[in-house]
VOTI-540117 format. One record per residue (C-alpha): x, z, y. Coordinates in pm, whole numbers, plus 50000, padded with zeros to 5 digits. Layout:
! residues N
XZY ...
***
This chain:
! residues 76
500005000050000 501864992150313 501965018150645 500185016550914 502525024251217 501275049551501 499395037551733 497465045452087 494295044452087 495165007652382 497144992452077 494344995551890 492114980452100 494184953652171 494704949251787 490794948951745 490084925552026 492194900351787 489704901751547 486804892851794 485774928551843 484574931452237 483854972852386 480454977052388 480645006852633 482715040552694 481725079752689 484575095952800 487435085452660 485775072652354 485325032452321 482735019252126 483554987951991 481074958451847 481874927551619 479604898951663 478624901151278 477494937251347 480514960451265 481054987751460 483865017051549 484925042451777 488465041751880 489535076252116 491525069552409 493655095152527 496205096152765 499445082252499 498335104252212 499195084651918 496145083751652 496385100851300 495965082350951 493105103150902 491045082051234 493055051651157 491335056350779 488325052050950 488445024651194 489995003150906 486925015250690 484365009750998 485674973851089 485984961150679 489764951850729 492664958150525 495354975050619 497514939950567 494734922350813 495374949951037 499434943051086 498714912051086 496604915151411 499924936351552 501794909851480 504334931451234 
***
């Protein structure tokens, strides 16, 4: 299974918006991302706190890609 660096809460965004993901709105420092096809997450955005694999578990769960899709979208 390969690693999923840490990340910000902005690189993940970024990483998201790759896959056609657009934010749907904010609450705080919470964004709520949408996917045309109807997937969904909620990625935390705080001030250069890196996320832990626990949240990064479930983004990856909530948006249906694997963790290989997901580097891919970094670019590593």
């Amino acid at each position: 299974m390969s690693h999923i660096p840490r990340l910000t809460g902005q690189e993940v965004v970024r990483a998201l918006s790759k896959a056609g993901f657009v934010v749907l709105r904010q609450r705080g420092s919470h964004l709520f991302l949408k996917h045309a096809d109807g997937r969904a997450t909620v990625v935390p955005i705080h001030s250069s706190e890196v996320l832990g694999p626990g949240i990064m578990s479930k983004i990856l769960r909530d948006t249906k890609l694997s963790r290989v899709e997901f580097l891919r979208l970094l670019g590593k």
